[in-house]
N, C-alpha and C positions, 0 to 999 in steps of 0.2 A: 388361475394363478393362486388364487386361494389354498384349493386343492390340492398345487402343490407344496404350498409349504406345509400343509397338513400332513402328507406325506413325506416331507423330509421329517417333520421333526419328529413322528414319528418312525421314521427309521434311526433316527441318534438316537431315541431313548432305548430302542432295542440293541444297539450298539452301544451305548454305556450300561445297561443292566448284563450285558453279555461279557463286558470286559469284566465287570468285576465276580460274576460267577466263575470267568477263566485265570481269573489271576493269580500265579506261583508264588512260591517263593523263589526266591535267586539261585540256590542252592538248588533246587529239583530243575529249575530251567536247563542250568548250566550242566547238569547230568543229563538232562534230555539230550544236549549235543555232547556231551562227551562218547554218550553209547551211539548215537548215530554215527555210523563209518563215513558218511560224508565230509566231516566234523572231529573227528575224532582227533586225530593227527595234527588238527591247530595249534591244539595246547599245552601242546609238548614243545611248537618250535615257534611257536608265536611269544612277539615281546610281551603284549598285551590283550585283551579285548572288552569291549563293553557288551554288555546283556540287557536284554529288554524281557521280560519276562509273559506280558504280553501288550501287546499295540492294537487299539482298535482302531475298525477303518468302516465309515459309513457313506455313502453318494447317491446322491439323484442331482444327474447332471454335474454338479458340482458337488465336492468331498471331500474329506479333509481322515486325519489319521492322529493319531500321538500314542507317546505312553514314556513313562518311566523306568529311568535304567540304574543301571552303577556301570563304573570303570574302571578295569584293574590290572594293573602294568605285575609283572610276575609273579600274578598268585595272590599278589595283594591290592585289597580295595582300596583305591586313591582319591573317589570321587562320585559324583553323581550324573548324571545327562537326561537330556529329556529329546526326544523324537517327536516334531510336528512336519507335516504335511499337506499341502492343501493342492487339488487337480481341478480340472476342468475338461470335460469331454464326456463320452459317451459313459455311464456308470450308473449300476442300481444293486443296490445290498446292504449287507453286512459283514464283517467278516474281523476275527481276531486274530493272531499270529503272535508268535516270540521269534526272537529276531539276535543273531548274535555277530559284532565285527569284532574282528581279528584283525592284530596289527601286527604286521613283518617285522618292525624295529623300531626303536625310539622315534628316529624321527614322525614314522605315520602315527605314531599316538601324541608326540606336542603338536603336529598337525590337528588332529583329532578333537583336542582338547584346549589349541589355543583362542577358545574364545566361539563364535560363532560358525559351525562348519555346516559346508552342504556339498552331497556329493556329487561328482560332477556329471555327465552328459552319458559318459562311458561308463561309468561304473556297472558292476552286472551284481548279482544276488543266484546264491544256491536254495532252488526251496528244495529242505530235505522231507520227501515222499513217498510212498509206495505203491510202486506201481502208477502215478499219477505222473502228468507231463506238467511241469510246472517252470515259472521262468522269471525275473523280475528285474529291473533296472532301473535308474531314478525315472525315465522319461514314461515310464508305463510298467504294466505288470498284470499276470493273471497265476492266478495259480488253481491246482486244484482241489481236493481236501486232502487231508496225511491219512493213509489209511496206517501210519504203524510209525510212531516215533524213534523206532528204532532202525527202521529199513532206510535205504537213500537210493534214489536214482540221481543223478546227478550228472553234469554236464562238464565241468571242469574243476579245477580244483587246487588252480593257481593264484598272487597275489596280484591283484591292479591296482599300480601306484602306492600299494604297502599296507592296502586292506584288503579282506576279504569277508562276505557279507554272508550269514547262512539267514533261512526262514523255517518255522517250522507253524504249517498252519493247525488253527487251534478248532477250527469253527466257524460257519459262518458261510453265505457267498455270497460273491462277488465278480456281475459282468462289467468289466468296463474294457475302454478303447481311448487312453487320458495321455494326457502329460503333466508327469507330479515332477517334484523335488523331494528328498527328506532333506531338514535342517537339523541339525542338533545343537546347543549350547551344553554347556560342562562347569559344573561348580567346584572345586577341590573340597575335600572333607575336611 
């Protein structure tokens, strides 16, 4: 037992010294998915979306994720949000990503925003890739690494319930076989 927490926490320290060697600005995030064709096309018809620029994610057996975002309804920055996650199940790694939701209209973003949100059961996640099979939804997820932030293989490209979730991974890996949630809370500027 020992041994394992020796090994968890030393995989969070290599999971937090990775997060911050991967971490963007807002601005380059957010042109990361604008050039991805995945992605591209949100931000012209979308009300809103929040950016995470990147999110670290570490597990043995148990794992947890977060990171720091903003949120911005037409162009304009309105706020702040934060991403935590905690799983249980089969998991061993590390792994960073940036992570962008898109909202169809007003209402998905006071949804979004009012207050404590998580998404629900259904929800699904585009990781944009190359050449990589990638997949992700609150109850699990694997992805593989981005060979090209520009490229997208992608599977759909529709809204669920008035969001729609991209990933772009940064770094990092990660086997697992889990059931997470992501939560998010929202402060206004």
């Amino acid at each position: 037992m020992k041994l394992l927490k020796q090994l968890y926490l030393a995989l969070c320290l290599v999971a937090l010294s990775t997060t911050a060697v991967l971490a963007d600005d807002y601005s380059d995030t957010i042109k990361v998915f604008k050039d991805a064709g995945a992605s591209e096309s949100f931000f012209a018809h979308s009300y809103g979306y929040a950016v995470f620029p990147t999110i670290g994610k570490v597990g043995f057996v148990v794992g947890g994720a977060g990171g720091e975002g903003r949120v911005y309804a037409r162009d304009r920055y309105t706020g702040d949000t934060t991403m935590s996650q905690l799983s249980i199940g089969f998991k061993l790694g590390a792994q960073g990503f940036s992570q962008i939701i898109f909202f169809e209209d007003k209402r998905a973003l006071d949804e979004f925003t009012s207050g404590n949100f998580e998404f629900s059961a259904d929800a699904s996640v585009v990781a944009i890739t190359a050449g990589a099979n990638a997949s992700a939804a609150s109850t699990g997820n694997s992805a593989g690494t981005s060979g090209g932030k520009n490229n997208a293989n992608t599977v759909s490209n529709t809204y669920n319930k008035g969001m729609m979730t991209f990933t772009v991974v940064k770094g990092g890996l990660m086997y697992e076989a889990v059931l997470a949630g992501q939560k998010f809370s929202y402060t206004a500027k």
